[in-house]
Backbone as a printed PyTorch tensor [residue, N CA C, xyz], in Angstrom:
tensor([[[ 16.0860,  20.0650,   8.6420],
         [ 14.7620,  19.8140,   8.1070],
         [ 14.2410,  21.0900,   7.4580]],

        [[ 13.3130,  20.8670,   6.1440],
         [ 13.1590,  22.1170,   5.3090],
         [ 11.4000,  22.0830,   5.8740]],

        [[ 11.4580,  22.7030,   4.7210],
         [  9.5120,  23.0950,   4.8720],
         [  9.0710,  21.8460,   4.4920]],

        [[  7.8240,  21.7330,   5.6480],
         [  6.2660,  20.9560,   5.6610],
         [  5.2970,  21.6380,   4.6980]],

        [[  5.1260,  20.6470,   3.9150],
         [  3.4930,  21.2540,   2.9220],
         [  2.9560,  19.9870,   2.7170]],

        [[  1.3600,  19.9190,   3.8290],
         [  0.6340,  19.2790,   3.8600],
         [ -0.0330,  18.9930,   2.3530]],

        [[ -0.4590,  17.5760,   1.6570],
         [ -1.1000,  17.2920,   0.5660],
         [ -1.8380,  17.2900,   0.9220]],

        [[ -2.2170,  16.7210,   1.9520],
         [ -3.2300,  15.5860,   1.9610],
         [ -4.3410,  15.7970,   3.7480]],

        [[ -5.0680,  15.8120,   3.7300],
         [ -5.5100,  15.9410,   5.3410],
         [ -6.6740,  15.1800,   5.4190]],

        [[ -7.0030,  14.4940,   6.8910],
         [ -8.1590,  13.4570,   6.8400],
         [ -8.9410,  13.2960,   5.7530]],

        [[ -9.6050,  14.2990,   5.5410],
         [-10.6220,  13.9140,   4.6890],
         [-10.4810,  14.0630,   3.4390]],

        [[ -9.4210,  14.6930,   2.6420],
         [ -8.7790,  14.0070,   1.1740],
         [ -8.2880,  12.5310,   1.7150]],

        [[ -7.5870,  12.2000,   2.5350],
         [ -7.5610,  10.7410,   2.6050],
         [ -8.8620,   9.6960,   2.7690]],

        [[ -9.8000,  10.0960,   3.3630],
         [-11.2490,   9.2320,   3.0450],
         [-11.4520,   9.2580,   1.8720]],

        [[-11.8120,  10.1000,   1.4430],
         [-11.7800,  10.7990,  -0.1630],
         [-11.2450,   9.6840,  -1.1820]],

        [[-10.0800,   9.8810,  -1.1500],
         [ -9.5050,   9.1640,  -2.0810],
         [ -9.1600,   7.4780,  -1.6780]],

        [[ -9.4490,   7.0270,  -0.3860],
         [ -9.5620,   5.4430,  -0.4120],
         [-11.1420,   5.1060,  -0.8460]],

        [[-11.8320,   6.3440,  -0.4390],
         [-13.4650,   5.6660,  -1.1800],
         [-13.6410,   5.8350,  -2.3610]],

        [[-12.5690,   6.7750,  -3.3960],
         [-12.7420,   6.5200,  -4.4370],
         [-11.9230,   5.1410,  -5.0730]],

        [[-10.8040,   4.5590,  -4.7490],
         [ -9.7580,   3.6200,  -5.0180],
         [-10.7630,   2.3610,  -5.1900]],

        [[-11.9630,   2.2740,  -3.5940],
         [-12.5900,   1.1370,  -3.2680],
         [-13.6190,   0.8650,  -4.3060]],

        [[-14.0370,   1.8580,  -4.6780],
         [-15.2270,   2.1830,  -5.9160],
         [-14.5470,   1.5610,  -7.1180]],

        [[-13.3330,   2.1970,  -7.6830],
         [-12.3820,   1.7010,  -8.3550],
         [-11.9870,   0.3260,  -8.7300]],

        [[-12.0000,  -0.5250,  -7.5680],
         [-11.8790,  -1.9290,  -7.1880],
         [-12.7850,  -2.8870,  -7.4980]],

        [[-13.8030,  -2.3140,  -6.8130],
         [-15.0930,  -2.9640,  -6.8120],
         [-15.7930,  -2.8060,  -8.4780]],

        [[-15.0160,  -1.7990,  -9.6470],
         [-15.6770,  -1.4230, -10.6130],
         [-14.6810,  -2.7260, -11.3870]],

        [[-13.5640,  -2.2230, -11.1580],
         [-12.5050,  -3.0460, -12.2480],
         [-12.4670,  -4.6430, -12.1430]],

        [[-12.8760,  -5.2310, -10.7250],
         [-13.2590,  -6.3150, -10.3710],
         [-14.3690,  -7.1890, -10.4840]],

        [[-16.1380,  -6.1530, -10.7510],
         [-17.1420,  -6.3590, -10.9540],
         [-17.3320,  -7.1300,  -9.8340]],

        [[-17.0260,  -6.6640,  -8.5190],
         [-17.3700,  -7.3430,  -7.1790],
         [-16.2200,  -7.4670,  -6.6240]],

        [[-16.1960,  -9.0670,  -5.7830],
         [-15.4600,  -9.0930,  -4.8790],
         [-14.7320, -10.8070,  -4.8730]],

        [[-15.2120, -11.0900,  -5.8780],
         [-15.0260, -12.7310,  -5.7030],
         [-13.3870, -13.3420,  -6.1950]],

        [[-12.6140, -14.2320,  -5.1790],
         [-11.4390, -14.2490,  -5.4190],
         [-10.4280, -13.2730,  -5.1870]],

        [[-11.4640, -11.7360,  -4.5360],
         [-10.2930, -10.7730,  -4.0570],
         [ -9.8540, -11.0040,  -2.8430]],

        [[ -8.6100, -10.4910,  -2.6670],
         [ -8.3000, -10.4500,  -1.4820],
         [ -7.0310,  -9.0200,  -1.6880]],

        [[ -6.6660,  -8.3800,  -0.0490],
         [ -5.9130,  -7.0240,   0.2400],
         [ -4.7140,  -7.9130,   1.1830]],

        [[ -3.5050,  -7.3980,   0.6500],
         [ -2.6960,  -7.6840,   1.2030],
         [ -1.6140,  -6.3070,   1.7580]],

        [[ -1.5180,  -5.7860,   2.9850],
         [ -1.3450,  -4.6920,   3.2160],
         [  0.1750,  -5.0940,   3.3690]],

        [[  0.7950,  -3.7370,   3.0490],
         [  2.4010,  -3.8390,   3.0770],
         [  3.0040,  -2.8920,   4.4410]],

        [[  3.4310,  -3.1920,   5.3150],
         [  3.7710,  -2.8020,   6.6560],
         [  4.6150,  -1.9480,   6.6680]],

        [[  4.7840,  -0.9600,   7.1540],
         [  3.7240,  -0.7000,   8.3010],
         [  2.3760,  -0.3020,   7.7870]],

        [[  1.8170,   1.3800,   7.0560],
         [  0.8640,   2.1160,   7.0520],
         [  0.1080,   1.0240,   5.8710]],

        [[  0.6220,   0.2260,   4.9450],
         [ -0.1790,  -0.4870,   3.9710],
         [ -1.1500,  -1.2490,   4.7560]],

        [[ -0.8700,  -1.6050,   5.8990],
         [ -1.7280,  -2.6370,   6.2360],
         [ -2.9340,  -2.0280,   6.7190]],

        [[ -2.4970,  -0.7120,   7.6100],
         [ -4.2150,   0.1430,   7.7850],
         [ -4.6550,   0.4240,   6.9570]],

        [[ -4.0790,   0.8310,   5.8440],
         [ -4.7960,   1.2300,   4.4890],
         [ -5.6180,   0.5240,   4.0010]],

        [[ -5.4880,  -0.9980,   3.5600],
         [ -5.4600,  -2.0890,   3.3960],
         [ -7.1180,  -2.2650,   4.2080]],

        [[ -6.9140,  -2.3590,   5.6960],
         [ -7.7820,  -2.5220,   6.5850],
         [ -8.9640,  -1.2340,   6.0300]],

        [[ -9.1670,  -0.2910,   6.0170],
         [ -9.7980,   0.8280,   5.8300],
         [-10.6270,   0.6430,   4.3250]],

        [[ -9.8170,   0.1350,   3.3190],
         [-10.0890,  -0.5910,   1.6510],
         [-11.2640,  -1.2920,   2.7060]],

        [[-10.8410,  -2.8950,   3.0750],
         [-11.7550,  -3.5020,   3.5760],
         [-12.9000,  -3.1180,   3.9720]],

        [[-12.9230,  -2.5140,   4.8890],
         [-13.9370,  -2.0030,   5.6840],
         [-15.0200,  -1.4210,   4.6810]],

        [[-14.2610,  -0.5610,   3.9360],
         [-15.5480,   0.3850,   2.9060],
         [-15.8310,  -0.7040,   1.8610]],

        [[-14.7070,  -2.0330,   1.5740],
         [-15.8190,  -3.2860,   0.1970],
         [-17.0180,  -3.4130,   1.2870]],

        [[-16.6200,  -3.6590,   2.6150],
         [-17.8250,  -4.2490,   3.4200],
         [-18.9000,  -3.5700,   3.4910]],

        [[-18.7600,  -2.5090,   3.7920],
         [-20.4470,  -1.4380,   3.8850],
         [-20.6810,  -1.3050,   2.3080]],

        [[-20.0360,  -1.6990,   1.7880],
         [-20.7310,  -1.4330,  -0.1890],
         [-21.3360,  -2.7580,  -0.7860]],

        [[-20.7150,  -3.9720,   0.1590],
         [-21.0610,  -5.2260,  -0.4480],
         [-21.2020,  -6.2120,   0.3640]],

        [[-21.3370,  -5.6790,   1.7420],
         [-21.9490,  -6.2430,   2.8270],
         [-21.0620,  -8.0110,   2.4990]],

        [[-19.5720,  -8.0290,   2.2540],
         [-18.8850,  -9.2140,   2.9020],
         [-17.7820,  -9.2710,   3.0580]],

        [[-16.9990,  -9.5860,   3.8790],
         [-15.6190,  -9.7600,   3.8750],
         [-15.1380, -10.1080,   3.3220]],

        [[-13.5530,  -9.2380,   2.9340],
         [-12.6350,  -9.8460,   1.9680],
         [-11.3330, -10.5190,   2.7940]],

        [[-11.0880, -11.4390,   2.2950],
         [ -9.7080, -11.8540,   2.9810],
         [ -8.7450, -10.7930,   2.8460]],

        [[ -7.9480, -10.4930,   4.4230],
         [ -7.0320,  -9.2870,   4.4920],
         [ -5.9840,  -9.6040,   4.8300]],

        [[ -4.5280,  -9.7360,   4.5000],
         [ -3.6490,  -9.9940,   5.0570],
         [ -2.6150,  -8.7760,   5.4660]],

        [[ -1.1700,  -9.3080,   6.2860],
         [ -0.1900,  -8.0080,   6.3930],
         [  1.0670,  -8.9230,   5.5630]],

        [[  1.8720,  -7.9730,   5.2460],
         [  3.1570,  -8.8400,   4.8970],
         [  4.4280,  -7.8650,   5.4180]],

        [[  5.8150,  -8.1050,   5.6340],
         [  6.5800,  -7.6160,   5.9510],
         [  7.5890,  -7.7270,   4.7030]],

        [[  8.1650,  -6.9780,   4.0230],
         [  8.7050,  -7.2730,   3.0040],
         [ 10.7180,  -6.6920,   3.2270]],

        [[ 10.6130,  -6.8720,   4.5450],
         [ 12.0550,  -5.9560,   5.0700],
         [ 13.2930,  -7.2870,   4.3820]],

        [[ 13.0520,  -7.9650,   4.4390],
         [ 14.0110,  -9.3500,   3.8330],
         [ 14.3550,  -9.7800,   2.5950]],

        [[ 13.0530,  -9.5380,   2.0080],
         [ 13.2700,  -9.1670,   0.3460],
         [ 13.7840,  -8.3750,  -0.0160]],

        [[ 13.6810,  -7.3780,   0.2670],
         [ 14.4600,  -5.9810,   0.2390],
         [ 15.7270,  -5.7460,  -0.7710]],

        [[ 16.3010,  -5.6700,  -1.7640],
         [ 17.6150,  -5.7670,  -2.3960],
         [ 18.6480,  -4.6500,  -1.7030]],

        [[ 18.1900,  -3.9420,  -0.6630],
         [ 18.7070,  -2.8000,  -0.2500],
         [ 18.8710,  -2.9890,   1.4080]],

        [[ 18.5500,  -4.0440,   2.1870],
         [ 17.5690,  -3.7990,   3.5680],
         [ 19.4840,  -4.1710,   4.1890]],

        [[ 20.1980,  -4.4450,   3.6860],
         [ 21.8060,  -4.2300,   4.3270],
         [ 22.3600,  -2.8230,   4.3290]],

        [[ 21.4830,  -2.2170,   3.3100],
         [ 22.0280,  -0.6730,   3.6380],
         [ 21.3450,   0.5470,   4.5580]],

        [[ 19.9190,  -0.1820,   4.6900],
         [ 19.0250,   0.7820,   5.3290],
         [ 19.2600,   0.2840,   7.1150]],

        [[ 19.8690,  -1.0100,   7.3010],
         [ 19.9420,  -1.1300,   8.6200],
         [ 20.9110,  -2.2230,   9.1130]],

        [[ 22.1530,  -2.5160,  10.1380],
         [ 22.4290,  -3.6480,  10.0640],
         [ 21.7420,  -4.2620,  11.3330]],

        [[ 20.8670,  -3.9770,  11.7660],
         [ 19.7410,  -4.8050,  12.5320],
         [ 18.0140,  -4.6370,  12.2480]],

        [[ 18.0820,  -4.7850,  11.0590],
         [ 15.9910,  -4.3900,  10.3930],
         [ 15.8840,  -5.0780,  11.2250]],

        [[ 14.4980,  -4.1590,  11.7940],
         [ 13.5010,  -4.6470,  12.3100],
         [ 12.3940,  -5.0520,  11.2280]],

        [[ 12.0390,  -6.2780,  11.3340],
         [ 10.7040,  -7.5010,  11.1760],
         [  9.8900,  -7.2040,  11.4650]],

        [[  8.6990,  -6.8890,  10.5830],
         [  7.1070,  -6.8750,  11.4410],
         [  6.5600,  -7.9060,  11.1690]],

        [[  5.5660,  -8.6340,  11.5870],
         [  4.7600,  -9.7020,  10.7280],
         [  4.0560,  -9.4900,   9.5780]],

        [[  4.0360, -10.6930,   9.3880],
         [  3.2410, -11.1760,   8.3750],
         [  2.3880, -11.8790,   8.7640]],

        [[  1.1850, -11.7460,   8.1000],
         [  0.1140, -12.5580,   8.7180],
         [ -0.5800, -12.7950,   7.3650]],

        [[ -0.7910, -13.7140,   6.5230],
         [ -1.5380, -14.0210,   5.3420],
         [ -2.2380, -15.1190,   5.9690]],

        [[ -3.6260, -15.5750,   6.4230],
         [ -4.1760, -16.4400,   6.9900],
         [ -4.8490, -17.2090,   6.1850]],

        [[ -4.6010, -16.9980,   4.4110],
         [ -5.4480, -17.7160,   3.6680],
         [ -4.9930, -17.6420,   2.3720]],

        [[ -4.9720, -18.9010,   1.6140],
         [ -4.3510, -19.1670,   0.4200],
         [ -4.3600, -18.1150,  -0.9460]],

        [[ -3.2760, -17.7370,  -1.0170],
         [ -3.0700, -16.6130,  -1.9880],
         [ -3.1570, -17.3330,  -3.7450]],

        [[ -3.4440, -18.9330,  -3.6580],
         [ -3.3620, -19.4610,  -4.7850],
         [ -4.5110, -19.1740,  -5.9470]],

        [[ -4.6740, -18.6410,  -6.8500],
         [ -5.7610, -18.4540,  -7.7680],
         [ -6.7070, -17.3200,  -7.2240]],

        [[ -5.9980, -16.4110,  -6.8480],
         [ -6.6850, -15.4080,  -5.8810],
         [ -6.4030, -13.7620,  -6.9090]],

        [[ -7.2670, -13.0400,  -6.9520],
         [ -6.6780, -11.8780,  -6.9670],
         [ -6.5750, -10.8210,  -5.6890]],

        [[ -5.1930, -10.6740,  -5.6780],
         [ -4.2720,  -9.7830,  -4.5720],
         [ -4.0900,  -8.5710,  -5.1810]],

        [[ -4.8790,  -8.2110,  -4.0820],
         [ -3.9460,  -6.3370,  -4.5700],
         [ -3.4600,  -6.0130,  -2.9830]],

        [[ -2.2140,  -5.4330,  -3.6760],
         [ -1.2120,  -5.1670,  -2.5660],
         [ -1.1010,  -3.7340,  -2.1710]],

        [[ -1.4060,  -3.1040,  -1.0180],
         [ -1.8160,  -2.1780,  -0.6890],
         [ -0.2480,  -1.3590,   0.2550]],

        [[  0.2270,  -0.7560,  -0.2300],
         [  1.0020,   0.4730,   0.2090],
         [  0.3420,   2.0360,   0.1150]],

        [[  1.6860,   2.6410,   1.2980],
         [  0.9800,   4.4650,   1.3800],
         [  1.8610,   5.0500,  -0.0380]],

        [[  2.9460,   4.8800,   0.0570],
         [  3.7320,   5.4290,  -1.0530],
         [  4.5120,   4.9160,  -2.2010]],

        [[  4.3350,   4.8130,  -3.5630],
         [  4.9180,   3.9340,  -4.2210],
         [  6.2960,   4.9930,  -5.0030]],

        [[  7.5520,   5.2050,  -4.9750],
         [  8.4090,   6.0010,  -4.6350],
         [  9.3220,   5.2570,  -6.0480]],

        [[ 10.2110,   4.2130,  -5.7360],
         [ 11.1840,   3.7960,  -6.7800],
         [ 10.6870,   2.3690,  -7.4750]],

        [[  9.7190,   1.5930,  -6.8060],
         [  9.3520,   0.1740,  -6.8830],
         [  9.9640,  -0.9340,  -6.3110]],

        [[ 10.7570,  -0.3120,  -5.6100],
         [ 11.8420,  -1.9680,  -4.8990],
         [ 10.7980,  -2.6740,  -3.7510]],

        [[  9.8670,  -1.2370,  -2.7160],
         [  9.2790,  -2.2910,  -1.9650],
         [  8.1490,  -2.9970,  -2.5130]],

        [[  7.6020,  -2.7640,  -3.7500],
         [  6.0250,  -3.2270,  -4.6490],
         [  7.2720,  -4.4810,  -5.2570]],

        [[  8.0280,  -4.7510,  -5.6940],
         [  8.9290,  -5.4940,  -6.4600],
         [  9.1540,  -6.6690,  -5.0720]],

        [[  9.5600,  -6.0640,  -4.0520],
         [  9.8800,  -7.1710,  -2.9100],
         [  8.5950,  -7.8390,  -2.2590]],

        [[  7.5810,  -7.2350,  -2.2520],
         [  5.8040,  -7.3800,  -1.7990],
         [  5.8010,  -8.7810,  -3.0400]],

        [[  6.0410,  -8.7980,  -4.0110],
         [  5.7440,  -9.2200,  -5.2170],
         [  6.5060, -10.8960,  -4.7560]],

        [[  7.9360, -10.3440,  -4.4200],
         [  8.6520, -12.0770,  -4.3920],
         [  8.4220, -12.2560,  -2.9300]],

        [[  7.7340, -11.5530,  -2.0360],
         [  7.5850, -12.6260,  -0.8800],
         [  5.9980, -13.0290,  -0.9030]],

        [[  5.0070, -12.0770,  -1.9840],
         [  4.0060, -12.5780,  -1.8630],
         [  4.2150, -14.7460,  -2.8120]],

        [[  4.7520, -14.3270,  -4.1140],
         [  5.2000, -15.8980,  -4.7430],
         [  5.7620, -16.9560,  -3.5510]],

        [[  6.2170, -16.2740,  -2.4690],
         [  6.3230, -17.6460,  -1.6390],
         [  5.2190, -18.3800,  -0.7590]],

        [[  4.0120, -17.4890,  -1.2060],
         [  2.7200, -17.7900,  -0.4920],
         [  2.0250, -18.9500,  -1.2490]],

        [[  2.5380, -18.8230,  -2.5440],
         [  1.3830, -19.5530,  -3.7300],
         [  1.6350, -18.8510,  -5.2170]],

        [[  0.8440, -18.8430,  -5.7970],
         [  0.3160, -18.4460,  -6.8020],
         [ -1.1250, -18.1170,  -7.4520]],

        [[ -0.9770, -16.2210,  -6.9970],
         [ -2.4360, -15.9400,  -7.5260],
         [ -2.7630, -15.2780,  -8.9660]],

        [[ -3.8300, -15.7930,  -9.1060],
         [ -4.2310, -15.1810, -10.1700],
         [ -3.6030, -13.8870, -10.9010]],

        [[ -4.0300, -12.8080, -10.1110],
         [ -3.1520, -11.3530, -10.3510],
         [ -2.8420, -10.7590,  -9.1880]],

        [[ -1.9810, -10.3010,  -9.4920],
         [ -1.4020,  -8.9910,  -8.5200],
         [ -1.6520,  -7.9250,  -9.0190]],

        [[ -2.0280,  -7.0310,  -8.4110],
         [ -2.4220,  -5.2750,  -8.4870],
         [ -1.8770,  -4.3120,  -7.8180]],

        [[ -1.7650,  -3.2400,  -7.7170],
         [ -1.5550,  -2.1000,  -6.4830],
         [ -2.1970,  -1.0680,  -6.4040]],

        [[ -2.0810,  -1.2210,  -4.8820],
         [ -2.8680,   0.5220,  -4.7530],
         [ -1.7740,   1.4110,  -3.7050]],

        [[ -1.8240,   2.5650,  -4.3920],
         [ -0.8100,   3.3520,  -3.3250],
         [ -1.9610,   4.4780,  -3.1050]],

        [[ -1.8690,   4.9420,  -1.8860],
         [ -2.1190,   5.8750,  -1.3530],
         [ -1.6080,   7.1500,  -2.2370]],

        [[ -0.1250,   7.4030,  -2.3400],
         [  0.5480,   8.6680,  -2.8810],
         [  1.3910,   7.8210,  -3.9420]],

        [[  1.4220,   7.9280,  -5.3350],
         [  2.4020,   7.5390,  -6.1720],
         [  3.4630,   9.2620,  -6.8280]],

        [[  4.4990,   9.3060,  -5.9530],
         [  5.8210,  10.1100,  -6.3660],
         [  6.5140,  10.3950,  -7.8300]],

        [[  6.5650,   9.2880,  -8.2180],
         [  7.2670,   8.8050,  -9.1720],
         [  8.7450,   8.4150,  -8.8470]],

        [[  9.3800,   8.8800,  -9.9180],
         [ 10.7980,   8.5060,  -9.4590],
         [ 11.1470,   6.9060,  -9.2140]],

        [[ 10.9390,   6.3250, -10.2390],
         [ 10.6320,   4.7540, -10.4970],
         [ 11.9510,   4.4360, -10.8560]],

        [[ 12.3560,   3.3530, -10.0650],
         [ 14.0910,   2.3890, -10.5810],
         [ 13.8200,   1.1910, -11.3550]],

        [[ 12.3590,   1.0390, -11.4240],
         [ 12.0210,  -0.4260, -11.5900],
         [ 10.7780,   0.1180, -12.3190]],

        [[ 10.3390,  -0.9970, -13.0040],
         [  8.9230,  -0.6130, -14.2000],
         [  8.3030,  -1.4050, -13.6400]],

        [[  7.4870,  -0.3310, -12.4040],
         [  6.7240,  -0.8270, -11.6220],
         [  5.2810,   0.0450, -12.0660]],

        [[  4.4020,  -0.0560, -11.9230],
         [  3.1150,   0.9490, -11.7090],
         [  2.0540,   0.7190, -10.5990]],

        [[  1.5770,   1.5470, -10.4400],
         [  0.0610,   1.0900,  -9.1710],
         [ -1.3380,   1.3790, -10.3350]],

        [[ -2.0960,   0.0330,  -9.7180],
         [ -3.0310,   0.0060, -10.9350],
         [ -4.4720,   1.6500, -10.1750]],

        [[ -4.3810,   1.7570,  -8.9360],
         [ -4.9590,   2.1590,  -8.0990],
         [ -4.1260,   3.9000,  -7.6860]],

        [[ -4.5390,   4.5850,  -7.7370],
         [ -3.7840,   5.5180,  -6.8000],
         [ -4.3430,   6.3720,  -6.4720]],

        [[ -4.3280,   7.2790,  -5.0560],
         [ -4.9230,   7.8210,  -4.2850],
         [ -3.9930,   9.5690,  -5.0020]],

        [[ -3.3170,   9.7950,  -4.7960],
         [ -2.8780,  11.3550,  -5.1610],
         [ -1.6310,  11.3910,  -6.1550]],

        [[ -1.4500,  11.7470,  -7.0470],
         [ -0.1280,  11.3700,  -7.7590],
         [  0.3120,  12.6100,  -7.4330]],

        [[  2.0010,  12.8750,  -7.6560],
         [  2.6870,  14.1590,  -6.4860],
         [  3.3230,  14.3700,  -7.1270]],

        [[  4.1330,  15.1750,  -7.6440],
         [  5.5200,  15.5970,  -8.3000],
         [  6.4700,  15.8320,  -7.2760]],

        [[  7.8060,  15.1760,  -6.8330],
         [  8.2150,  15.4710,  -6.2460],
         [  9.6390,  15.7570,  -6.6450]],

        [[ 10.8840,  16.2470,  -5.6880],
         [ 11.8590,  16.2320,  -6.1790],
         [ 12.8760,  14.7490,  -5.5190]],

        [[ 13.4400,  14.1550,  -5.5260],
         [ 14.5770,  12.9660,  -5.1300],
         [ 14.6720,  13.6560,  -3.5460]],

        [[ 14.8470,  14.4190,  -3.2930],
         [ 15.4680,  14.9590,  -2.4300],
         [ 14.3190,  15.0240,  -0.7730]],

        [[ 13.8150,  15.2410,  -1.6190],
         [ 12.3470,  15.4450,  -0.2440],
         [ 11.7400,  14.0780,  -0.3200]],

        [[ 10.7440,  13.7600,   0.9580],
         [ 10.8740,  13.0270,   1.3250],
         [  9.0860,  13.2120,   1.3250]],

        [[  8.0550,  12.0300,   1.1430],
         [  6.6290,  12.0830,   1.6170],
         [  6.3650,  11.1090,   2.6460]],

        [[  5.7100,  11.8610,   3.4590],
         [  5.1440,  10.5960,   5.1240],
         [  3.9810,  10.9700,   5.0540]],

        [[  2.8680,  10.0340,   5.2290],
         [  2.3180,   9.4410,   5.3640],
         [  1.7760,   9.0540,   6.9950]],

        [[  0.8290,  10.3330,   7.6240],
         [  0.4340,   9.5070,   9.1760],
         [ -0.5980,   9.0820,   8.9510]],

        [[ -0.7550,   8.1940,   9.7160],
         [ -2.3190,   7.6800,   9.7070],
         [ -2.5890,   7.2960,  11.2060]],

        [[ -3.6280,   7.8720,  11.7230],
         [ -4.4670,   7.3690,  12.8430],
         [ -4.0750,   6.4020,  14.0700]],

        [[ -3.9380,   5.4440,  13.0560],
         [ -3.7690,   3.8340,  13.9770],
         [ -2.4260,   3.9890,  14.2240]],

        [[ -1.6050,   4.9840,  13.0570],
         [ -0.0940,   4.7580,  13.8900],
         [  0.6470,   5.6690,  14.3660]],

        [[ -0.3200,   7.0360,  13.9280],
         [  0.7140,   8.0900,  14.2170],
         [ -0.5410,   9.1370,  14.9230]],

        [[ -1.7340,   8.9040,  15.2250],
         [ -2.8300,   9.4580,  15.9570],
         [ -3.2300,  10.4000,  15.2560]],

        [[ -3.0120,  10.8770,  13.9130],
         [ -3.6350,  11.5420,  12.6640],
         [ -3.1170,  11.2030,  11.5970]],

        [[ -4.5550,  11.7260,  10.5720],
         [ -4.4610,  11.5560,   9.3820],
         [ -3.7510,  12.6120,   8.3900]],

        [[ -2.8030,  12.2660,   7.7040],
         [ -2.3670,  13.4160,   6.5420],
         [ -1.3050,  12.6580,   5.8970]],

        [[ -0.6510,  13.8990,   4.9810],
         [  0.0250,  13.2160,   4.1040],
         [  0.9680,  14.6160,   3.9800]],

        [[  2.5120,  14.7320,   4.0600],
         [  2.9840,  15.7040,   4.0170],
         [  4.1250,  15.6970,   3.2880]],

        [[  4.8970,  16.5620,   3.0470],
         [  6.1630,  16.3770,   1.7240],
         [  7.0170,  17.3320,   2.7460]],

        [[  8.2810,  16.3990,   3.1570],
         [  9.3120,  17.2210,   3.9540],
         [ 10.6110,  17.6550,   2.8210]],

        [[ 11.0510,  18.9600,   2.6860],
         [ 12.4180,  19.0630,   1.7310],
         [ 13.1920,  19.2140,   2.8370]],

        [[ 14.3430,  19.2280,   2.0110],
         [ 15.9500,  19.4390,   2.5790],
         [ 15.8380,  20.4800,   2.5030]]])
């Protein structure tokens, strides 16, 4: 393991989901027909946290879902021969809806690309969007995030994580090299 260099620390991460939510709420002109669909693991707190701040800005709930996208995956035979499954929980019709799909890191596009064909087995919404927390670059796929929290230059080689609170008992955002 090489050097840790923190991006990101609690409060650039408030920071930049209250600016994303502002963002949302601007490009959307409200809230009607939105809905957050968080991508598992850290997308879905993210996701949850989005929520929370439409709510204190517009005083209503948005429909929030989680999705697990380990099956879609075009790769998920090489990353494991026993993936682990998280749920999915979409509790409400994704049909004529606008979804924005909420990840921490958007890196090559395969998991925003796989979010994409397991969200089409839900329905058919209106639009799909994204928000990443950290967009890397280093794209395999002509993917983009309409939303993004820190854009990074990185090299292939190093690696960005992403803790958050609910899963890792702090907030930050760090870039590990080889």
């Amino acid at each position: 393991m090489g050097a840790v260099n923190i991006i990101l620390d609690a409060a650039d991460i408030d920071r930049k989901l209250q600016r994303i939510t502002r963002e949302i709420l601007e490009e959307h002109k409200g809230v009607e027909n939105l809905a957050l669909i968080g991508i598992q693991t850290r997308g879905v707190y993210l996701a949850k946290r989005i929520r929370s701040s439409i709510n204190e800005i517009e005083k209503i709930e948005i429909p929030t879902g989680e999705m697990d996208i380990t099956l879609y995956r075009d790769d998920w035979t090489r990353i494991s021969p026993n993936p682990v499954v998280k749920a999915t929980n979409i509790s409400f019709s994704v049909d004529g809806k606008q979804i924005i799909l909420v990840d921490d890191v958007l890196f090559t596009g395969r998991t925003t690309r796989a979010a994409m064909d397991a969200l089409i087995d839900f329905g058919r919404p209106d639009r799909i969007e994204l928000v990443v927390l950290v967009d890397r670059g280093h794209r395999e796929l002509p993917i983009q995030a309409n939303y993004v929290g820190e854009l990074v230059e990185t090299r292939r080689s190093e690696t960005v994580n992403v803790l958050l609170r609910e899963h890792d008992g702090e907030d930050k955002v760090v870039i590990e090299g080889k």
